[in-house]
C-alpha positions in Angstrom: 81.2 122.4 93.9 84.7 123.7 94.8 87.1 123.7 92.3 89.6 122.5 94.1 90.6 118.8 93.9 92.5 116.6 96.1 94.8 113.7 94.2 96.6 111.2 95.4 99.6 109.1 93.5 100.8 105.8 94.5 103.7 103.6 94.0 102.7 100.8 95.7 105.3 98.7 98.1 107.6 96.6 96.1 108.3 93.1 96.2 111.9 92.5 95.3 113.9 94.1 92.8 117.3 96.6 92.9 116.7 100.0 94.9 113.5 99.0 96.5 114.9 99.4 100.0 116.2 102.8 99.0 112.7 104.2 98.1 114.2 105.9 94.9 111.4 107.1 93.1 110.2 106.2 89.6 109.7 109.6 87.6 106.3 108.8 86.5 104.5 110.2 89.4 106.5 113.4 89.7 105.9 114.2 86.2 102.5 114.0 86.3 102.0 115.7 89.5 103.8 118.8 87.5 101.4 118.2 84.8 98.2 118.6 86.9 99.7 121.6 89.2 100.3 123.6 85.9 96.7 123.0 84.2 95.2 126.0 84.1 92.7 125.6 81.4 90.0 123.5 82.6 87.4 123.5 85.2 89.5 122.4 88.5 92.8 123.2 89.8 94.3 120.4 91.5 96.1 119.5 94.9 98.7 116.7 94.7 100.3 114.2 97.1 102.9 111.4 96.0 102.9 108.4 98.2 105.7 106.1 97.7 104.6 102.9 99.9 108.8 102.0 100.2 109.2 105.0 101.4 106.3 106.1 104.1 104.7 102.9 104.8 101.2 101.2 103.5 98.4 103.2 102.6 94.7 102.4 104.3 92.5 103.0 101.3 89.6 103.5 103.9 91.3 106.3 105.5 94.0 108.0 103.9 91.8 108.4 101.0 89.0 110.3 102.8 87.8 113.6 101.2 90.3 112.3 98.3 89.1 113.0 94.7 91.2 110.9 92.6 93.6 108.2 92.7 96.1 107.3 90.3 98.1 104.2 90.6 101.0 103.4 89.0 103.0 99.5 89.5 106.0 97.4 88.1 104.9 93.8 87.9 105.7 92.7 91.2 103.8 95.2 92.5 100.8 94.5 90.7 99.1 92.5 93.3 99.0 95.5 95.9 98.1 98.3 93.3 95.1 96.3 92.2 94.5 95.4 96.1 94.7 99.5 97.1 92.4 100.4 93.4 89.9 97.8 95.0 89.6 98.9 98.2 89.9 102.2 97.2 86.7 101.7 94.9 84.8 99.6 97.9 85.2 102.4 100.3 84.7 105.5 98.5 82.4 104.5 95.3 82.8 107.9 93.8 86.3 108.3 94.3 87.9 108.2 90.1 90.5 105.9 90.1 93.2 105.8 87.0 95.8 103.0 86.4 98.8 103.4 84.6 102.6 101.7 83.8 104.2 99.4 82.3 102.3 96.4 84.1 99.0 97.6 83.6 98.9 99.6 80.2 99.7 96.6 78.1 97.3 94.6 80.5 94.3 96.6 80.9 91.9 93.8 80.8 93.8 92.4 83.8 93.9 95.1 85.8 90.2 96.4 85.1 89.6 93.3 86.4 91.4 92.9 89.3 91.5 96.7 90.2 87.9 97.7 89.2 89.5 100.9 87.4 87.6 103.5 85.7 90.6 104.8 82.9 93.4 102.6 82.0 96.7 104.9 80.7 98.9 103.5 77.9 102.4 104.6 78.3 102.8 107.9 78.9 100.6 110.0 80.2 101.3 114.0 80.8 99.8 115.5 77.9 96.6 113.8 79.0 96.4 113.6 83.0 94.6 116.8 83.4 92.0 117.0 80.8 91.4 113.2 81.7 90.5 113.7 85.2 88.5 117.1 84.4 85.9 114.7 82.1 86.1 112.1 84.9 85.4 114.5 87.6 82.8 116.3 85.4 81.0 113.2 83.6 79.4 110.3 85.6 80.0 107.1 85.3 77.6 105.7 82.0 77.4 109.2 81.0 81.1 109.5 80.0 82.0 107.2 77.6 81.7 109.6 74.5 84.0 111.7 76.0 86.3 109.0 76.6 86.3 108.0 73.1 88.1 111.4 72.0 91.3 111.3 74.8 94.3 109.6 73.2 95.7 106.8 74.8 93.7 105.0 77.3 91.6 101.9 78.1 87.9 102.4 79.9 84.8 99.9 79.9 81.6 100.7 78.0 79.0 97.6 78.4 81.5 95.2 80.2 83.5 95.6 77.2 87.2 97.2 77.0 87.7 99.9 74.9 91.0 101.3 73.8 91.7 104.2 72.0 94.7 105.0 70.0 97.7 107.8 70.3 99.3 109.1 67.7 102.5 110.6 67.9 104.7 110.6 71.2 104.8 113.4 73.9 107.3 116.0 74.9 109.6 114.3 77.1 110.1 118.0 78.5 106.1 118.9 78.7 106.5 118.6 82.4 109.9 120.5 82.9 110.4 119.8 86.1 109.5 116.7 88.4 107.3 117.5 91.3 109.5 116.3 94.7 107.9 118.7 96.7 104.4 116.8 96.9 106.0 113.5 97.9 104.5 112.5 101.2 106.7 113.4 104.5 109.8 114.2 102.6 111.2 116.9 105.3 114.7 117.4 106.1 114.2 114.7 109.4 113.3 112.6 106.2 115.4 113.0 103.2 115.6 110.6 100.4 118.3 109.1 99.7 119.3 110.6 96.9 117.8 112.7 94.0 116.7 111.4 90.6 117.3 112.9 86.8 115.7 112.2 83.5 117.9 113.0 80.5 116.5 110.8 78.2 113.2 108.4 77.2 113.7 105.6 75.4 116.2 103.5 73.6 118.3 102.8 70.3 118.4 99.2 70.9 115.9 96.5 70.6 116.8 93.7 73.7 113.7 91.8 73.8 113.8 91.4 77.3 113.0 94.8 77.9 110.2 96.9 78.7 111.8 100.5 78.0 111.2 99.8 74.1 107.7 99.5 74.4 107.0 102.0 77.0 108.8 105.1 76.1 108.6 104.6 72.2 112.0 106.2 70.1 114.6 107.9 71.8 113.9 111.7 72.6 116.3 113.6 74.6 115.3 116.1 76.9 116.1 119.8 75.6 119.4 120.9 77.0 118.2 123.8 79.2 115.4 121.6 80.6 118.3 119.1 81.7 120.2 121.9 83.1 117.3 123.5 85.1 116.8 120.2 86.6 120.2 119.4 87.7 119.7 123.2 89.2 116.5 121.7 90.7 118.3 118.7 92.4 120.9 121.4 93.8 118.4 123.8 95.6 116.4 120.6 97.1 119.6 119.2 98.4 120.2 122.5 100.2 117.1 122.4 101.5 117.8 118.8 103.0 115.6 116.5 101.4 118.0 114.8 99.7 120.7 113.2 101.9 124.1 114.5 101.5 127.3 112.3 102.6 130.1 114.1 105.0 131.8 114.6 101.6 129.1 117.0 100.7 128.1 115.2 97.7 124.1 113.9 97.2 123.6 110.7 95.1 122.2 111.2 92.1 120.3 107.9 90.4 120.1 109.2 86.1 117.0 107.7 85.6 117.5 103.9 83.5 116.8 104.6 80.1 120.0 104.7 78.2 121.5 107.9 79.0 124.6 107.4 76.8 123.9 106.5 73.3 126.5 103.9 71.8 129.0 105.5 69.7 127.2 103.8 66.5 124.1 106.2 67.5 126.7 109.1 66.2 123.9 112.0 66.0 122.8 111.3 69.9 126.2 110.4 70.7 127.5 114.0 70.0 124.8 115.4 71.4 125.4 113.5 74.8 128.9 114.4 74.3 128.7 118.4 74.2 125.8 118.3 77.3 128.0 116.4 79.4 130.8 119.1 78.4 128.3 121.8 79.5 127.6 119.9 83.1 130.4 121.0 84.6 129.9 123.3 87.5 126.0 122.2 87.7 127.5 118.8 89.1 130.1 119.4 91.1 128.0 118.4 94.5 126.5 115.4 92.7 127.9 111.9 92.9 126.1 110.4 90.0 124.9 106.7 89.1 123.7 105.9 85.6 123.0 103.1 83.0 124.4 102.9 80.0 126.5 99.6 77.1 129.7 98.4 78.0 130.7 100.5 74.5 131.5 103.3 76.6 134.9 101.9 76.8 134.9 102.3 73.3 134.5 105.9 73.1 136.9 107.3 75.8 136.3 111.1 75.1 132.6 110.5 75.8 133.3 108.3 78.8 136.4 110.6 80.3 133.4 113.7 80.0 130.6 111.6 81.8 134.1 111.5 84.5 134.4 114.6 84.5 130.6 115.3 84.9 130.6 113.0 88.3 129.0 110.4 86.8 131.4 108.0 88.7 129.1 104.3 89.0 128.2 102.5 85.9 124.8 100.4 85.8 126.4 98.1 82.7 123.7 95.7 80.8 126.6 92.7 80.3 124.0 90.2 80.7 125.8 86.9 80.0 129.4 86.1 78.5 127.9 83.5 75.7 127.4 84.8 72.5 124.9 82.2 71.4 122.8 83.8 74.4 123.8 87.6 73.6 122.4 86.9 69.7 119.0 84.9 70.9 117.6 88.0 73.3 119.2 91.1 70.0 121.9 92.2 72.3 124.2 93.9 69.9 127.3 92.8 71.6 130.4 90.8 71.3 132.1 88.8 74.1 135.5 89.6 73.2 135.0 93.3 72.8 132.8 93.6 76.0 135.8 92.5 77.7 138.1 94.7 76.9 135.5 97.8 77.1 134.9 96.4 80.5 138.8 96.7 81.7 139.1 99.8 79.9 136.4 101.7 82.2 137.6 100.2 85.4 141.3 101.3 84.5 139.3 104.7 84.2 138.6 104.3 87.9 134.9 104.4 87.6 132.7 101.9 89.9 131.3 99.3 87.5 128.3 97.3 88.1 127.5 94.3 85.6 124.0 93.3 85.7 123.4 90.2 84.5 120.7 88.1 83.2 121.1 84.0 83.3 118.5 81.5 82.4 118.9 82.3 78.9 118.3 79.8 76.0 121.9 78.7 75.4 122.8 78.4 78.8 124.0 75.5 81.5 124.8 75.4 84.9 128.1 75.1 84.3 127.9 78.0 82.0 126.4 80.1 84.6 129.0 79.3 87.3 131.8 80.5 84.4 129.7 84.0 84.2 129.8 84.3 87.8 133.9 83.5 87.6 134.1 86.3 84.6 132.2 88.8 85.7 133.4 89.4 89.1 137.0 89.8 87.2 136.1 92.2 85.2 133.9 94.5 87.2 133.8 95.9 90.7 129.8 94.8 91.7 127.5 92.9 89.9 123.5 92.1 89.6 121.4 88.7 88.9 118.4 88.3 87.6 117.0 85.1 85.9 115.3 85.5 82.6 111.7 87.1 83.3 108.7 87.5 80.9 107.5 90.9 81.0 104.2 92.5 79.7 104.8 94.3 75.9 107.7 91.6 75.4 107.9 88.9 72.9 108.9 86.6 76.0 105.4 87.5 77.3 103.4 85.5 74.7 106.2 82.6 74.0 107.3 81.2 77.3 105.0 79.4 79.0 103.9 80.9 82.6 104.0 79.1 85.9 101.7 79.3 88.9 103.5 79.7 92.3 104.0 76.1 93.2 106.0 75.8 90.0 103.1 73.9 87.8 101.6 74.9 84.4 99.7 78.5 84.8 95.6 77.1 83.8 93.2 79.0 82.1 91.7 81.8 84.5 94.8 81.9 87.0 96.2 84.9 87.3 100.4 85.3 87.3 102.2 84.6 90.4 103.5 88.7 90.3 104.9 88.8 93.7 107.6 86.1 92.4 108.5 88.2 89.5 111.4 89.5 90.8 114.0 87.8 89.0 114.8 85.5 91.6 113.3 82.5 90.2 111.9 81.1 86.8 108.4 81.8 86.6 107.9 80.3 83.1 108.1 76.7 82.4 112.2 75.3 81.0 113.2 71.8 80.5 116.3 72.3 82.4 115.2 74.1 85.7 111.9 73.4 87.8 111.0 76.8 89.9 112.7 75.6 92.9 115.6 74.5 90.8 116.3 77.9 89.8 115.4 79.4 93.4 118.8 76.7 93.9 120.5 77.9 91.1 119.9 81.7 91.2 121.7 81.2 95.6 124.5 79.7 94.0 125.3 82.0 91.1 124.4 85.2 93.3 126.9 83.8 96.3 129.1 84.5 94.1 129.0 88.1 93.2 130.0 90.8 94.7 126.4 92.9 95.4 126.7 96.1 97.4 123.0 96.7 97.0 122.5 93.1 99.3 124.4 94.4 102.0 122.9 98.2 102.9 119.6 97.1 101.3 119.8 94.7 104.4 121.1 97.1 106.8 118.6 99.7 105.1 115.8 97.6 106.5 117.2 96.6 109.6 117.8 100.3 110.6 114.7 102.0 109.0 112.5 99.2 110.6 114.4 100.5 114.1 113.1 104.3 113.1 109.4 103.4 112.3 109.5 102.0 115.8 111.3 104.5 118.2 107.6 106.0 119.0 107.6 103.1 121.3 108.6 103.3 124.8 110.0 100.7 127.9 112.0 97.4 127.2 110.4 96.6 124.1 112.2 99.5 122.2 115.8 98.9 124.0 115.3 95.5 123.1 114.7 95.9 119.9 117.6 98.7 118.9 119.8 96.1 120.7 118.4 93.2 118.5 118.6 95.4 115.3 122.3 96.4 115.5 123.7 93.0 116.3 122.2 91.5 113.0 123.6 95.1 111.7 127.1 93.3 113.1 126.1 89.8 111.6 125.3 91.4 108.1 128.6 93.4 108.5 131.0 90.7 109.4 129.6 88.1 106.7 130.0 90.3 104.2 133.9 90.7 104.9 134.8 87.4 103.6 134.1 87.6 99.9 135.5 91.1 99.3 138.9 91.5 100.2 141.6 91.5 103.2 141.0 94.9 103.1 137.3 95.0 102.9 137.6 91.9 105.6 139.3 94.2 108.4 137.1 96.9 107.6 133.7 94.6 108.3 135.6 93.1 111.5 136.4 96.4 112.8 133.0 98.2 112.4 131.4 94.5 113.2 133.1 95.5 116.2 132.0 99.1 116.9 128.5 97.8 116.2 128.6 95.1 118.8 129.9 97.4 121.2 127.2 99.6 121.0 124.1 97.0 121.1 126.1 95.7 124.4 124.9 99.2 125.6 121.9 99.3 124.0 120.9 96.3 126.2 122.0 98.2 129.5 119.2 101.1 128.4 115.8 100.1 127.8 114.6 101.1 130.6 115.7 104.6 130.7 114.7 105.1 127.1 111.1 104.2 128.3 111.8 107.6 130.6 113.7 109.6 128.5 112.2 112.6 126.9 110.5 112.9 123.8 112.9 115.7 122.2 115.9 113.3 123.2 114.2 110.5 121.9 114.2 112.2 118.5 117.7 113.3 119.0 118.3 109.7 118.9 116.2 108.9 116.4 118.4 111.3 114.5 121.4 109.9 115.1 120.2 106.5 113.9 119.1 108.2 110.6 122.8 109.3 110.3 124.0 106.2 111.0 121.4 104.5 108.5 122.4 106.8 105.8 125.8 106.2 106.4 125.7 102.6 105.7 123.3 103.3 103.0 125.9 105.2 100.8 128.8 102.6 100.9 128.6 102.8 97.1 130.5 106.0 97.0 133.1 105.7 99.6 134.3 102.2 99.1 135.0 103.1 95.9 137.7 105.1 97.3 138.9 102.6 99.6 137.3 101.2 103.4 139.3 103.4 105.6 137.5 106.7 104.8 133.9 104.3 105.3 135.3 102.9 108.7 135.9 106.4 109.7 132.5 107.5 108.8 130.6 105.1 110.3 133.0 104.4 113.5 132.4 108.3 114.0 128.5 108.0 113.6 128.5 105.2 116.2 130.8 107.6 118.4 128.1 110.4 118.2 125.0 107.7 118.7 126.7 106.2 121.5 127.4 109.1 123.4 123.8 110.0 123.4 122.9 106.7 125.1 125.4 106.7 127.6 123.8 110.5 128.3 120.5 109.0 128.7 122.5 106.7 131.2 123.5 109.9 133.2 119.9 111.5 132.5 117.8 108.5 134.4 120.4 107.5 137.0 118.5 107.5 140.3 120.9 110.2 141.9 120.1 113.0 139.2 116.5 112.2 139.0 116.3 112.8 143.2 118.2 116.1 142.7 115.5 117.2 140.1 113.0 116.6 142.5 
């Protein structure tokens, strides 16, 4: 038997939700691929692979698990339905394949997704202390000759005689155990495929107690990461962005997502609050490439040493939980916060110059349609982008048990029907309320979000138009001309509706790159043909050139922070480049030089 294992991690493809289109990993993967590369102590040494389905396309179970040893599956609850779907088929075409589920979804629910996933280990929480010893005795034990074993590991759900078992952890584990995360086994990350930015974990866990949120239950306290482990990490992000797998803007900076637990402690937390306060102190010149992104309470505008340091740190966009403008509704879900004050912290960290986002919840128990329509008013006053998401039960959350669930066509969830997951996305109610049917708040949710001003909606769009452009350039003939040229004028429809809400500036900036874009699928149209004939090595010169122009659009976060002009540049200059390259395929396939190459 060698001793060398194969493993294989998935993320499956999401169904909705903020970042999706970005393919921004979750940590959970890359921390336990560390974990496994660095046991040393048991029987097997093991081979990893990460594969993020956002990000390099759906996995065939049958396939791309051949000569695979073990699969471990992690899901948010809209991607539920294809975890348990890939753990399934997984299970139905390699029997002996050991396959572990994990994550918020399916640690609270292991009943569920032993059921729906035919799993043989179920992980509660987390999970990097364990990992390695747990697929050693699944690797080592067969099935009905394991269970004793079982019985001793901390932490997990198996079956023994169609019944679940679950064992119990005691105490939490080093947030640092893994040091680093593992980027280099994600699948295809090359420089031709860079993500779109790197990811950092400072922190697990919270000091509040929303009870709409999952981060309470699933990373238990709040344990900061030691301060040379956060160090070496931002180091980490540094080398990999030299390396080009993380995309870096013409500014030179690489986007930086700090991952959503609360990274900044509220200045009532004073201990962790001083603590943040000296770390960020200690960032500078470890951060100076980095255009960073992170979550944190609207009390940073509170505490304006704290927030001018996180400045000074490039931590320059502000994920802010404002959630509604109703105090009724800010008491009901424990959201330690108070209209009035919000407010003013609010303008004081935009008069601070950094890019606030206010994600917002509506649906709440105190709230109206009218009062809804008066959040959207408020918030888009107060902060620069916003987010929506209606009220949605989640798994370890006291809304789980007390609101009543719906099946998809809106009516009462009965007994054996399993959760409409692929509608949890925040888009819709997907519990039963007096006041909104499902469709009602499909309705209701269009109205309030027409009304924000979402970045994410318009490169998450362009995101997909483009990236669904690249996984097709292997094609040849009219079919591929055709389809650039259909791609880049809905690239010019999502670009010129988007000009209205923002501003007369922001209007002239989506008219004139509307522009540009139209102007180059005009061409696009003229070439379909000669693509079909063009080389392969030009062909991925242009499919270069779209990546550029993809990433471009995908990082308006940064730039039109600092106004359009700078972004118009960018991206008039990337279709200047792309352009060119067409019209030289043009010259390449005229009749006249192919006769004198003959």
């Amino acid at each position: 038997m060698s001793r060398i294992k194969r493993v294989v991690m998935v993320q499956p493809a999401s169904a909705g939700g903020n970042f999706e289109y970005m393919a921004i990993p979750r940590q959970g993967m890359l921390f336990l691929s560390t974990a496994l590369g660095q046991w040393e102590d048991g029987p097997f040494l093991y081979e990893r692979e990460i594969w993020f389905e956002d990000r390099c396309g759906l996995m065939d179970p049958d396939k791309d698990l051949d000569g695979v040893d073990v699969l471990l599956v992690t899901a948010l609850i809209n991607e539920a339905p294809r975890a348990y779907q890939i753990a399934r088929y997984a299970k139905l075409h390699h029997p002996n394949l050991v396959t572990i589920g994990g994550g918020p979804q399916m640690g609270p629910l292991p009943e569920e997704a032993f059921a729906m996933g035919n799993f043989d280990v179920i992980v509660q929480r987390e999970a990097e202390d364990i990992v390695a010893p747990l697929c050693d005795l699944l690797l080592t034990h067969p099935a009905g000759a394991r269970e004793a074993y079982l019985e001793k590991v901390p932490g997990i759900s198996f079956r023994r005689d169609g019944q679940v078992v679950q064992t119990r952890r005691q105490g939490l584990v080093d947030p640092a155990f893994a040091e680093l995360p593992d980027f280099r086994s994600i699948k295809d990350l090359t420089p031709q495929h860079p993500m779109p930015g790197g990811v950092l974990e400072t922190v697990r866990g919270c000091t509040e107690k929303c009870t709409y949120c999952q981060v309470i239950q699933q990373f238990l306290g709040y344990r900061m990461i030691p301060q040379e482990t956060e160090i070496k990490r931002l180091k980490q992000l540094q080398e990999l962005a030299a390396d080009g797998l993380f995309h870096t803007s013409r500014n030179g900076k690489v986007n930086v997502f700090i991952s959503d637990d609360l990274h900044t402690p509220p200045l009532r937390a004073v201990k962790y609050r001083n603590e943040r306060l000296e770390r960020l102190k200690n960032w500078q010149g470890h951060t100076d490439d980095m255009y960073m992104i992170c979550q944190a309470r609207a009390e940073i505008g509170q505490d304006p040493e704290l927030a001018q340091a996180m400045y000074d740190a490039n931590i320059r966009m502000l994920y802010l939980g404002v959630e509604s403008n109703n105090a009724a509704n800010l008491l009901a879900v424990n959201k330690r916060q108070e209209v009035g004050q919000m407010e003013t912290d609010l303008r004081a960290l935009n008069e601070m110059d950094f890019s606030v986002v206010a994600m917002t919840i509506i649906g709440l128990p105190y709230d109206t349609e009218e009062d809804i329509m008066n959040l959207a008013e408020w918030v888009t006053q107060h902060s620069r982008y916003q987010t929506a998401n209606l009220l949605t039960p989640l798994p370890a959350t006291s809304n789980w048990d007390s609101l009543t669930p719906l099946n998809e066509y809106g009516e009462l969830l009965q007994e054996g029907e399993m959760r409409p997951y692929h509608l949890y996305t925040g888009r819709q109610f997907v519990h039963y309320d007096e006041r909104w049917s499902m469709q009602e708040s499909r309705e209701l949710f269009d109205r309030y979000s027409a009304k924000l001003t979402s970045v994410d909606n318009l490169y998450g769009r362009i995101f997909r138009i483009l990236r669904s452009y690249r996984l097709r350039l292997a094609a040849t003939g009219r079919d591929l001309g055709d389809s650039i040229s259909s791609h880049f004028s809905e690239a010019s429809d999502t670009l010129r509706s988007w000009s209205d809400p923002v501003s007369i500036t922001g209007k002239e900036f989506g008219q004139n790159i509307s522009q540009r874009v139209d102007e180059l699928a005009d061409t696009l149209k003229t070439v379909s043909q000669p693509l079909a004939n063009t080389r392969r090595d030009l062909a991925e010169n242009i499919n270069s050139k779209v990546n550029e122009l993809t990433d471009a659009l995908k990082t308006m976060s940064d730039p039109v922070s600092a106004g359009s002009k700078d972004l118009a540049d960018n991206i008039s200059g990337r279709i200047n480049e792309l352009s060119e390259m067409i019209n030289g395929v043009l010259v390449e396939s005229s009749p006249r030089r192919r006769t004198a190459k003959e």
